[in-house]
C-alpha positions as CSV (number, residue, x, y, z in Angstrom):
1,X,266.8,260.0,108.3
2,X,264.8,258.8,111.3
3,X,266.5,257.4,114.4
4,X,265.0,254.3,113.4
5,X,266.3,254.0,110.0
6,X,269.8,255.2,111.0
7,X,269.9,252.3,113.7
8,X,269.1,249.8,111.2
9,X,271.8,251.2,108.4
10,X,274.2,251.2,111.6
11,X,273.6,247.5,112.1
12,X,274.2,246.7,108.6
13,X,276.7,248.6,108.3
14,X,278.1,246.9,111.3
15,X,277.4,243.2,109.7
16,X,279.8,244.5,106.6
17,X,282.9,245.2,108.8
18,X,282.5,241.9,110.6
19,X,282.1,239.9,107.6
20,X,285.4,242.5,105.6
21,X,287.2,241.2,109.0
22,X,286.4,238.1,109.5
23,X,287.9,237.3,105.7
24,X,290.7,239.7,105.9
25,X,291.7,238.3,109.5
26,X,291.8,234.5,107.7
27,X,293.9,235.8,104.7
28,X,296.1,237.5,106.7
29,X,296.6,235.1,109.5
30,X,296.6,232.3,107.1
31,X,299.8,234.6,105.2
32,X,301.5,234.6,108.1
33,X,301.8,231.4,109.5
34,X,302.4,230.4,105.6
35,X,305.5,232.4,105.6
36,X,306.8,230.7,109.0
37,X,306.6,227.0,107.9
38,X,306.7,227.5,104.2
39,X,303.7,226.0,102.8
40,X,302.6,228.8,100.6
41,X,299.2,228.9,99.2
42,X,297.9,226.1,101.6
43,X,297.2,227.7,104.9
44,X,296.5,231.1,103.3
45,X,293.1,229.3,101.8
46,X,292.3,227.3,104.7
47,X,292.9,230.7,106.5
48,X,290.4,232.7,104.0
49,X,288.1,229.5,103.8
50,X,287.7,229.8,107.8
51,X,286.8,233.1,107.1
52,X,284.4,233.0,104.8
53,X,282.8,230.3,107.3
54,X,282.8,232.2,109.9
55,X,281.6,235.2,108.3
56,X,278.8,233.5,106.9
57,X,277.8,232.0,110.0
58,X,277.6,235.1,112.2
59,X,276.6,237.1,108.9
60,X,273.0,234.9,109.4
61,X,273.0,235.4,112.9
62,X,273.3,238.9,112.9
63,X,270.7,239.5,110.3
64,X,268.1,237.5,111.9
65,X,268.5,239.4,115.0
66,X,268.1,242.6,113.3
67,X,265.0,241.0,110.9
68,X,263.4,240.0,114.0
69,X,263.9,243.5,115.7
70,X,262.3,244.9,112.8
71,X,259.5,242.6,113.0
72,X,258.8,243.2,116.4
73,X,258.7,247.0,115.4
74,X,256.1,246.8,112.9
């Protein structure tokens, strides 16, 4: 695998984790606060919801920068 082609699979790569964290880090803060004012399900999917939000945002960010790098390339 070229340098080139490794940096790009890196990237991605990279994108994956933040999107895994961004949703597991809304679940599980979303658990948490759930199990210290009792409201069970509710902030647990307003936790995962942010999440997926967020992910999704900076999921599009991310991959923009990297299409745009790769256009430049070319």
């Amino acid at each position: 695998m070229t340098g080139r082609k490794m940096e790009l699979a890196l990237r991605l790569l990279g994108i994956g984790w933040f999107v895994a964290l961004c949703i597991g880090g809304g679940a599980v803060g979303g658990y948490l606060l759930d199990r210290q004012l009792g409201l069970n399900p509710l902030l647990t999917l307003i936790g995962i919801g942010a999440g997926i939000a967020l992910a999704v945002v900076g999921m599009v960010r991310m991959l923009m920068a990297v299409i745009s790098a790769e256009s430049e390339e070319i």
